[in-house]
N, C-alpha and C positions, 0 to 999 in steps of 0.2 A: 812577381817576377814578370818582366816583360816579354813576350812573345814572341815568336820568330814573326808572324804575319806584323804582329806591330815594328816592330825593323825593318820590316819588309814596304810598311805603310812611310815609315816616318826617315824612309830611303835609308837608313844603316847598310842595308843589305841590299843588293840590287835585284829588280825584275826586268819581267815582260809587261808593262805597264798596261791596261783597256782604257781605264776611265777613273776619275778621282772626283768624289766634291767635299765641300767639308766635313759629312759625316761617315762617308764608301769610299772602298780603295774598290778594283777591282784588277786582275790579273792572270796571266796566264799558268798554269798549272808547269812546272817543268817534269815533267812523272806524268802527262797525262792519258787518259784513257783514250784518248782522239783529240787529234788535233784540233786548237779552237778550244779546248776543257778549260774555262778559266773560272779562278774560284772569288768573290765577291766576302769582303768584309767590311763591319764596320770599325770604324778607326776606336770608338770607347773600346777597349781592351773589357770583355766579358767574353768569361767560359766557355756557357751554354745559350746557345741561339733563342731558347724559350727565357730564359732571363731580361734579357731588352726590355725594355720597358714597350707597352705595346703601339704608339708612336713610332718609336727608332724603329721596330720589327716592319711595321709595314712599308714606312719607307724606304727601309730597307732592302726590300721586293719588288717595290716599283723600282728601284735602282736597278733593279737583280735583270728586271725585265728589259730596263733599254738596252745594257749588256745585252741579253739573250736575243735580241732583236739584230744589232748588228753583226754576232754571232752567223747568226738565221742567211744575213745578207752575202759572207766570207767565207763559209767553211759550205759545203755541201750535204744536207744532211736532211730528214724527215722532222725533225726537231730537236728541239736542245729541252734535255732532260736534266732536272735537278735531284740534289742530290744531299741533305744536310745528315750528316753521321755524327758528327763532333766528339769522337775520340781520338783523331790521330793527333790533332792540336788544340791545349787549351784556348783557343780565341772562337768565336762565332764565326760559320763561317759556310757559305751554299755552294757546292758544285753547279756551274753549267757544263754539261756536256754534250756537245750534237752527237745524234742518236739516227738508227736507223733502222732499230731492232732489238727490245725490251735488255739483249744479253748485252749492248754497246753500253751499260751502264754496270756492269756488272766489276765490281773492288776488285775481285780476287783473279781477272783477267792479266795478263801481265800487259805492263806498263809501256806505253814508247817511248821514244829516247832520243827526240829529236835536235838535233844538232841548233845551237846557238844563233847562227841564220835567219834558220827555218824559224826557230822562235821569232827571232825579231822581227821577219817577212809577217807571218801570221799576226802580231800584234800590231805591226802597224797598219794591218789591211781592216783586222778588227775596230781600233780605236777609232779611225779616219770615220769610222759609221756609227758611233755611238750617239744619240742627238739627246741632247739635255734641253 
């Protein structure tokens, strides 16, 4: 069964787009824990992030990281902290979120709710600094 992230990847579904190359999508979180939260996957549709063949995982991370970099650059923050759970959806898939304080990472915080704008404002300040 195809995934919501893979709809998400193969446009069905619309985002907040960061960065794409043939094998990462990368995107803004609409639920996120802090503005700038965008979640990175890879486009092969798998489960579990330790599944990847160990190839796709790493490059997978260097993708993770130019993300978190331009992140780093847009959002104000001490760092961008990761995050992989991989229960809430079967696809692979790493949390960045800028961080300023071990609890800015923390699930069970409630969510914000930022208005469709503000998503698009933040994404496109993000993507404009992603360097491939």
């Amino acid at each position: 069964m195809t995934s919501i992230f893979s709809k998400i990847a193969s446009g069905e579904i619309p985002c907040y787009k960061i960065a794409e190359t043939k094998d990462f999508f990368a995107f803004l979180d609409i639920n996120p824990l802090a503005e700038g939260h965008t979640l990175v996957i890879p486009k092969k549709e798998t489960d579990y992030i330790f599944a990847l063949d160990d190839n796709l995982l790493a490059e997978m991370f260097v993708f993770a990281k130019k993300v978190a970099k331009a992140i780093e650059k847009n959002v104000p923050c001490k760092r961008i902290g990761l995050a992989v759970i991989g229960l809430e959806v079967p696809h692979a898939h790493i949390h960045l979120i800028p961080i300023n304080k071990v609890s800015d990472i923390d699930f069970s915080r409630p969510k914000l709710t930022p208005s469709k704008e503000r998503l698009n404002e933040i994404a496109l300040k993000i993507s404009s600094s992603v360097k491939f």
